[in-house]
TORVEX-766387 format. One record per atom (N, C-alpha, C): residue in one letter; x, y, z. Coordinates in steps of 0.05 Angstrom, whole numbers, plus 5000, padded with zeros to 4 digits. Layout:
# TORVEX-766387
AXYZ
...
***
This chain:
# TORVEX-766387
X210719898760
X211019628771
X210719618801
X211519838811
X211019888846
X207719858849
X206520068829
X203720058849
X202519808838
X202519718817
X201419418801
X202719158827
X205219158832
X205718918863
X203519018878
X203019298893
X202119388917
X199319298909
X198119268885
X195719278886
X193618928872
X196418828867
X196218588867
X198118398892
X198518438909
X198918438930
X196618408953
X196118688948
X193118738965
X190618508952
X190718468928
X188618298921
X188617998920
X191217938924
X192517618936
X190717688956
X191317758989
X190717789009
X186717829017
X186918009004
X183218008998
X181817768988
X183617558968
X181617368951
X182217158981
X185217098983
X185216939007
X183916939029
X182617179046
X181317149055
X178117139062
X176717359038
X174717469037
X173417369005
X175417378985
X174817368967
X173417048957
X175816838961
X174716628965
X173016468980
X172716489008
X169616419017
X167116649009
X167616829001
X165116998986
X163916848956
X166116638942
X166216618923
X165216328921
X166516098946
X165015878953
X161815948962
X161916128979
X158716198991
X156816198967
X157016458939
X156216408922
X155616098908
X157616018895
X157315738879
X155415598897
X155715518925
X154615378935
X151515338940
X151415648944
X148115678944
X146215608925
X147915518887
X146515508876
X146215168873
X147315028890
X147614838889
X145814678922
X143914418921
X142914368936
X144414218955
X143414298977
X145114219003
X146213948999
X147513849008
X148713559012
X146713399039
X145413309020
X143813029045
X144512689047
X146312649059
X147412429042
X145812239072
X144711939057
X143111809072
X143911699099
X142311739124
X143311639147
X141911439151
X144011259171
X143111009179
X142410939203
X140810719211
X138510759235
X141410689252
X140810759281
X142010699299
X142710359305
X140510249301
X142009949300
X143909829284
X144010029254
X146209949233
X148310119237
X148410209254
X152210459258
X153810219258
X155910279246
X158410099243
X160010089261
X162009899269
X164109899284
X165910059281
X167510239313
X168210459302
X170510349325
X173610519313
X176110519340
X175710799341
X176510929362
X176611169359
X180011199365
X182711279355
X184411319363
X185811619374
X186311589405
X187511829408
X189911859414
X191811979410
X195212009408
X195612219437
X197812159455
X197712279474
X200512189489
X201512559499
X204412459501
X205212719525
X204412549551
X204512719577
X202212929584
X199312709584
X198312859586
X196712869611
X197712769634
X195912639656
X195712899676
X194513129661
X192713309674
X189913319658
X190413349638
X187813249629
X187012899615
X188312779620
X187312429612
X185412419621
X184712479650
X181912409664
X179912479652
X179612809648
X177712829630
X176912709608
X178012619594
X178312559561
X177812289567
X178012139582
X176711869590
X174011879592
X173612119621
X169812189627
X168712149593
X170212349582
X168812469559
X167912279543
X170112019533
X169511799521
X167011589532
X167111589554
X165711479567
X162511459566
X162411819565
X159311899558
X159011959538
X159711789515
X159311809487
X156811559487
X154711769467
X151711559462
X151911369444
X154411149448
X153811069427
X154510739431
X154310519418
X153210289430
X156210189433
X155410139454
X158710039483
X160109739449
X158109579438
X159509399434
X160909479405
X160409699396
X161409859366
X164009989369
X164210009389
X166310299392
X168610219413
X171110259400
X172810199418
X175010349424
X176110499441
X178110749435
X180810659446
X181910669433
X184910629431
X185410919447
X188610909471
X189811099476
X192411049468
X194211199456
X196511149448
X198111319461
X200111249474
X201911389493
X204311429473
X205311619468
X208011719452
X209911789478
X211411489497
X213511549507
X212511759533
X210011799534
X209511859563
X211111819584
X212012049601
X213312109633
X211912039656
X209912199642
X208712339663
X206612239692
X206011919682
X203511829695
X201411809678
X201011919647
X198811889634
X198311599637
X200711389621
X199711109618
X198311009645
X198311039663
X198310979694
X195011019692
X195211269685
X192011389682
X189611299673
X190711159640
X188710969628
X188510729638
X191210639648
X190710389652
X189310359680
X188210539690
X186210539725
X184110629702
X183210599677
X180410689671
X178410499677
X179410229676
X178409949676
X175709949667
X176110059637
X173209919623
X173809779599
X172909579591
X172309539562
X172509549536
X171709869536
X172309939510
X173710089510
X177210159530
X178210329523
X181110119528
X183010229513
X185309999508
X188010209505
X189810169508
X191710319505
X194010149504
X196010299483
X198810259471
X199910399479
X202010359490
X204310589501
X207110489500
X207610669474
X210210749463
X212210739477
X214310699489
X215910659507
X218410869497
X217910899475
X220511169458
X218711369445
X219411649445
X218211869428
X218111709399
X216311709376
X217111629351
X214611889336
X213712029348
X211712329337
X209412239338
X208812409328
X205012399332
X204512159302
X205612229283
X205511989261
X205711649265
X208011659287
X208711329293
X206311279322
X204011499330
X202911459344
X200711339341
X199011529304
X197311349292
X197511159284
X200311129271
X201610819261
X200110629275
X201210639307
X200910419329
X197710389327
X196010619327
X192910589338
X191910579308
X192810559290
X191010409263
X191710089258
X194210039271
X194909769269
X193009599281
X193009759308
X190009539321
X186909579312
X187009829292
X183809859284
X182809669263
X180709529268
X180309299248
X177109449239
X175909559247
X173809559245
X173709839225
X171509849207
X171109939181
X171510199183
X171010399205
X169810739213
X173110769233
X174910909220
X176510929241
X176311299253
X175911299276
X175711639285
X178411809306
X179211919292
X181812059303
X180412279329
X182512359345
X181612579367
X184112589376
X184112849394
X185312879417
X184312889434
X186513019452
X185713029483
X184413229493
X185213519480
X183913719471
X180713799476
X179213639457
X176713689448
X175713579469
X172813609464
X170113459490
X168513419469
X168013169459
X166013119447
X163413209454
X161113279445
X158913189449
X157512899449
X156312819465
X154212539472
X153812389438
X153612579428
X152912359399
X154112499376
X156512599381
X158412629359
X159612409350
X160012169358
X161011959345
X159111839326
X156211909332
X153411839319
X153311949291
X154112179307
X153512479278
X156112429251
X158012349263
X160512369247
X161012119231
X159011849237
X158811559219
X157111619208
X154811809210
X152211789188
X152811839159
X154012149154
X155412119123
X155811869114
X157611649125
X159111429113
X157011279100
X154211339102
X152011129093
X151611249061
X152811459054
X153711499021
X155511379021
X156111198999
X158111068994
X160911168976
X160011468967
X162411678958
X164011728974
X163211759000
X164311939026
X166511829039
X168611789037
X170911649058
X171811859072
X171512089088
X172212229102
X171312409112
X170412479136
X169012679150
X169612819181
X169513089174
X170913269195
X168113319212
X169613399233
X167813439261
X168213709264
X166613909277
X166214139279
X167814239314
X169414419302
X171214519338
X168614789340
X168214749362
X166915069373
X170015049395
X170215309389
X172915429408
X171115689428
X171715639457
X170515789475
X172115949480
X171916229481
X174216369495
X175516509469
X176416699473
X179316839453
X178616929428
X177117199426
X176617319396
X178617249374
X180717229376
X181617119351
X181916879341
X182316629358
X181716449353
X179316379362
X177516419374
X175116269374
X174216459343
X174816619337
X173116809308
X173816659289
X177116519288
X178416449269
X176416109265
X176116029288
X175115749288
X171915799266
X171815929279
X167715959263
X167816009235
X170316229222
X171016289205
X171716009185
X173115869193
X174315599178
X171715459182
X169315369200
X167615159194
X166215369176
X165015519177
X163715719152
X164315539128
X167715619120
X168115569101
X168415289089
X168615109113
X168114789111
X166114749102
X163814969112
X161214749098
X161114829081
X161315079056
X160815049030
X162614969014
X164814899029
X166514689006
X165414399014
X163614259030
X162314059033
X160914059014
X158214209016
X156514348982
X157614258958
X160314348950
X160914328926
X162714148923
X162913988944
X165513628937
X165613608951
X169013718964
X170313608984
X171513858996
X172013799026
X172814009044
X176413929032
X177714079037
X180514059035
X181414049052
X181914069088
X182314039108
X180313919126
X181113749142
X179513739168
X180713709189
X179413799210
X179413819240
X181613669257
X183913709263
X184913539273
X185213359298
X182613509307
X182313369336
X180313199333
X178513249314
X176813019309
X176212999281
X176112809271
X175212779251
X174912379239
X173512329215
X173512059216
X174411939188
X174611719183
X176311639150
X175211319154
X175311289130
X174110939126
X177110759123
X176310559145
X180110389140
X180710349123
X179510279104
X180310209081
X182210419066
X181110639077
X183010769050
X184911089078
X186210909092
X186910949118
X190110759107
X191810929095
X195710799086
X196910949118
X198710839115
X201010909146
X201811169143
X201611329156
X202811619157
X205711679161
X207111719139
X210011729137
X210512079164
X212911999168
X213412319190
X213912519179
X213612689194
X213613099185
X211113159170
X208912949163
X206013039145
X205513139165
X202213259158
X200013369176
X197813149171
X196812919189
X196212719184
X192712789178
X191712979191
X189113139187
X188513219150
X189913299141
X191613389120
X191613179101
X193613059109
X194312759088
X190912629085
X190012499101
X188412409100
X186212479084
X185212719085
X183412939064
X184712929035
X187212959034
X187212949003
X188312688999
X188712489006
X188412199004
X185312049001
X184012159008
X181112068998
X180012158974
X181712418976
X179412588940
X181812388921
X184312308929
X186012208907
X184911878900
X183011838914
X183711458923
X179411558908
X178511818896
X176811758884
X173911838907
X173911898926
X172911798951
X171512258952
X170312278970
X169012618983
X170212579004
X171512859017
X171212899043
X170513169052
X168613099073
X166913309086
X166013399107
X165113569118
X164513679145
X161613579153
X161413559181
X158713499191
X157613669213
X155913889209
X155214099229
X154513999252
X153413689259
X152313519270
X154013469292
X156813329282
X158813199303
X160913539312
X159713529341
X161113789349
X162813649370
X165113819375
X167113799393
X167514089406
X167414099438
X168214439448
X171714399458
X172414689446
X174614659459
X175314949473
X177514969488
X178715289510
X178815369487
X179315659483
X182315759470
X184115719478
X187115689472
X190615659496
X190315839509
X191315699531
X192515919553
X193216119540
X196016129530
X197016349524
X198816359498
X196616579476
X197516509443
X199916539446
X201816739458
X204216709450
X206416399451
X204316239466
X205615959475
X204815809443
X203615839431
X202315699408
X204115809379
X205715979382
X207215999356
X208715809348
X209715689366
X212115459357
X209815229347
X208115189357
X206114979353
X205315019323
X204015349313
X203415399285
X205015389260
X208215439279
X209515439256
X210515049248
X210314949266
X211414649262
X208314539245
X205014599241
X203114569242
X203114679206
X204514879204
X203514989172
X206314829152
X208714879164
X210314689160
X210314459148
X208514299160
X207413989162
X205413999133
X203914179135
X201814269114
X203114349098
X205314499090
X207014479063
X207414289049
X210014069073
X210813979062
X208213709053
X207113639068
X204413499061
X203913579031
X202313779025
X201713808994
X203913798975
X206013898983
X208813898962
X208613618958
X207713358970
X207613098962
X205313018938
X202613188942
X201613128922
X201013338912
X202213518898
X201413718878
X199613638852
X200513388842
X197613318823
X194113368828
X194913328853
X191013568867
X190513708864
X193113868853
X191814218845
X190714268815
X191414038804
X190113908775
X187413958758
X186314278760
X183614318764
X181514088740
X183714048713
X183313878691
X181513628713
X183513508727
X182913248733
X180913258762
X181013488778
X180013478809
X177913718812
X177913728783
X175314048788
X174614218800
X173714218822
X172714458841
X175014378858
X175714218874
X177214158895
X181014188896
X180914288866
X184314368857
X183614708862
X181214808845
X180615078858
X181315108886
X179714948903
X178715008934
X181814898947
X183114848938
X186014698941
X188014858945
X188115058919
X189815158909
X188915508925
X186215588937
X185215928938
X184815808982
X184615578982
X184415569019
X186515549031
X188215339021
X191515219025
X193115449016
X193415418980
X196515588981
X196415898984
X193815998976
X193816278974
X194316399001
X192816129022
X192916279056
X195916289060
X197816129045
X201016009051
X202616329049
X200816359027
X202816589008
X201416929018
X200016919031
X200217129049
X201817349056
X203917139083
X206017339092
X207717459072
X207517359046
X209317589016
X207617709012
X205017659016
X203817898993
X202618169016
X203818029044
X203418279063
X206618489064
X209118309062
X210718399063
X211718619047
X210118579010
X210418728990
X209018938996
X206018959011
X205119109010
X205519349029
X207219299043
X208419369063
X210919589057
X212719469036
X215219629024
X213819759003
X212119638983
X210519808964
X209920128972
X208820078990
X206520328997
X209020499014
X211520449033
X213120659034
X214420679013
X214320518994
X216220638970
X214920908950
X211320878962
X210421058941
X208121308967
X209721258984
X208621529007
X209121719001
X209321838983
X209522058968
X206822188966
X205021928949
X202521928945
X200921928968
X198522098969
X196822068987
X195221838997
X194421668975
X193421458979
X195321258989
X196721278982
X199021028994
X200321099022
X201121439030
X201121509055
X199421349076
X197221459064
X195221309089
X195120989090
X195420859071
X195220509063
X198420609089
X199220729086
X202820559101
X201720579134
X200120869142
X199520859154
X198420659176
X195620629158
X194320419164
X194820099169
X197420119158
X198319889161
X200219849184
X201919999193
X203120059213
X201720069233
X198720199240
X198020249258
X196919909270
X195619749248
X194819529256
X196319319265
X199419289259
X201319169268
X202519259296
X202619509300
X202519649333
X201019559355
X197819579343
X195819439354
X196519109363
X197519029343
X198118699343
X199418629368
X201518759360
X204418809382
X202618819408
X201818989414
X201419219437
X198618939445
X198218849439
X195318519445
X197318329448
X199718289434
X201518069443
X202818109465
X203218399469
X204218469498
X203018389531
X200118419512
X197818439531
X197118769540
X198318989524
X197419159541
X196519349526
X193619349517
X191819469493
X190019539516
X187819799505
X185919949515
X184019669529
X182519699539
X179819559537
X178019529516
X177619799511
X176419789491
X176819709463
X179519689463
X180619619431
X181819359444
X181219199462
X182218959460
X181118729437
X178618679436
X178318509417
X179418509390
X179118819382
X180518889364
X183418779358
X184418829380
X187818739382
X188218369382
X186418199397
X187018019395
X186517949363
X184217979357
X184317889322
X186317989309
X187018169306
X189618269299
X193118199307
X192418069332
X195017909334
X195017589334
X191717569324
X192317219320
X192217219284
X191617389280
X192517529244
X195017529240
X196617699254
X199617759254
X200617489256
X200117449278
X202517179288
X201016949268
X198916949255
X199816559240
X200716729216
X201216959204
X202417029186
X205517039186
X206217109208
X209317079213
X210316749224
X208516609228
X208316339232
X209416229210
X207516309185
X207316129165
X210616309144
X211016509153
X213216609141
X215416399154
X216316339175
X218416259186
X217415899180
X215415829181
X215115579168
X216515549134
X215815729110
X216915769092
X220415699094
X220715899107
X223315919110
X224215599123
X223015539139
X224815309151
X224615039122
X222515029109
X221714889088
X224114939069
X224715139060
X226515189033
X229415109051
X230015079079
X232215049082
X232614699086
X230014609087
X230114349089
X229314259116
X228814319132
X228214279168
X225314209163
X225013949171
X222113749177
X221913729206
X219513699217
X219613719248
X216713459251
X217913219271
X215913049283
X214813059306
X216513099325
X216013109346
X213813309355
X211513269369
X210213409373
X209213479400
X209213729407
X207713849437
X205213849434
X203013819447
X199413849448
X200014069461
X197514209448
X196614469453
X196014569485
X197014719503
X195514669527
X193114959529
X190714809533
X188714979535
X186714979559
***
């Protein structure tokens, strides 16, 4: 029973990461790309773009420029700034933007990042609503790239692509997840999207109750409401890596948290009877990544329980040595040469012990709204 956990253990962890996009990659290839029809530039639809923002007037300026030099026709597009209870001078900020198409709500009390979209879907009337932060930098015609899907009329939802500059483990981790976005595009629907940008049709755009992951909700509220959602290699957004990962744990664990309790609302998606490929891609992207930190933990007591054995000696080994590594990159103070090494290995470690202490806060009942933006 020891080495059967240790070695089903080890193969949780392999399908979760390797196993299943090896396995999407396959299916997908035999399947023809997704060309879903685009529409001429004079027919792009009316779009709000809403962004949620709560003390952010070191970067507002930018994120204004940014909006600003978006290619896309001044009388379609309108971006909502939503202030969540801002200190700082942000509201101050937008409101010296003095253009047109940018409008801002400001919250006068914290009510989370949920009662932020609340406010900026209430004023979205127009058909294409597009989420962002403050975060990202669009590209010039990512707002272009990210309404074209919508000219299939299956499609109510579509993610925007992060390139992350900077930081082997998360910039690896970022390329890693659009990889696997696009061949679950291929075969239906992506099961996550982007939370700094991404787009949803109002219509099927309900109020975001608090403690969801509204990125999240939204994705499996479209496959439920009958609807695809999907990635677009097209609509890119650049972003830093954080300053500094160790500042981002509290952020991951409040972030997977959210994404629990989110699916624990609709577990009928995992329904492969009724949702076909997308209860698969549901059930091997979402929970298997969830269930990780156990099947590392087992494998962990397994293999000293059976260091007796040679093979398992070295597995304990090996396992120890890569968590040292982790440590010793979270410290900051790894070889040169084994630094890259170390950062992937401690942005491995830490969303694993993330998502462990997220668990834990879940089964004790602790929901979290309130939200800090990433500083990068």
């Amino acid at each position: 029973m020891i080495r059967w956990s240790f070695w089903l253990s080890a193969a949780g962890v392999v399908y979760a990461y390797l196993g299943y996009p090896l396995l999407a990659w396959a299916v997908a290839r035999r399947r023809p790309a997704d060309r879903a029809p685009h529409s001429a530039s004079t027919d792009l639809p009316a779009v709000t773009m809403i962004v949620p923002v709560h003390n952010e007037v070191a970067r507002i300026d930018a994120k204004i420029a940014n909006t600003r030099s978006l290619d896309y026709p001044a009388e379609a597009l309108r971006i909502v700034f939503v202030s969540d209870g801002s200190t700082d001078g942000t509201v101050e900020a937008v409101n010296a933007a003095k253009d047109e198409r940018i409008h801002l709500i400001a919250l006068e009390k914290r009510s989370g990042k949920a009662g932020a979209l609340n406010a900026g879907l209430a004023f979205a009337k127009t058909p294409i609503v597009v989420f962002s932060d403050v975060s990202i930098a669009l590209q010039p015609d990512a707002i272009t790239a990210i309404v074209r899907p919508f000219a299939a009329p299956d499609i109510g939802c579509v993610s925007g692509e992060d390139r992350i500059e900077g930081s082997a483990g998360e910039g690896l981790y970022g390329r890693y997840e659009m990889f696997l976005r696009r061949q679950e595009s291929r075969l239906g629907s992506i099961v996550g999207a982007s939370g700094s940008f991404y787009a949803q049709r109002r219509e099927l755009c309900g109020e975001f109750p608090p403690n969801v992951a509204p990125d999240f909700l939204s994705v499996l509220r479209t496959v439920g409401q009958g609807y695809r959602a999907v990635s677009d290699a097209h609509a890119v957004g650049y972003m830093t890596a954080v300053d500094d990962p160790r500042d981002e744990f509290a952020r991951k664990v409040r972030t997977i948290l959210r994404g629990i309790t989110t699916l624990g609302q609709h577990l009928h998606l995992l329904n492969p009877f009724r949702y076909g490929w997308f209860a698969v891609a549901l059930l091997s992207h979402k929970v298997m990544r969830w269930l990780v930190p156990g099947f590392l933990v087992v494998m962990l007591l397994t293999s000293a329980l059976l260091a007796g054995a040679a093979p398992y000696a070295l597995l304990l080994v090996a396992q120890a040595a890569f968590y040292v590594l982790a440590y010793a990159a979270y410290r900051g103070s790894v070889p040169a040469l084994l630094s890259t090494a170390g950062r992937v290995a401690s942005y491995f470690t830490a969303a694993n012990v993330a998502t462990l202490v997220a668990w834990g806060k879940y089964f004790r009942g602790t929901r979290q709204e309130l939200w800090s933006p990433s500083r990068r």
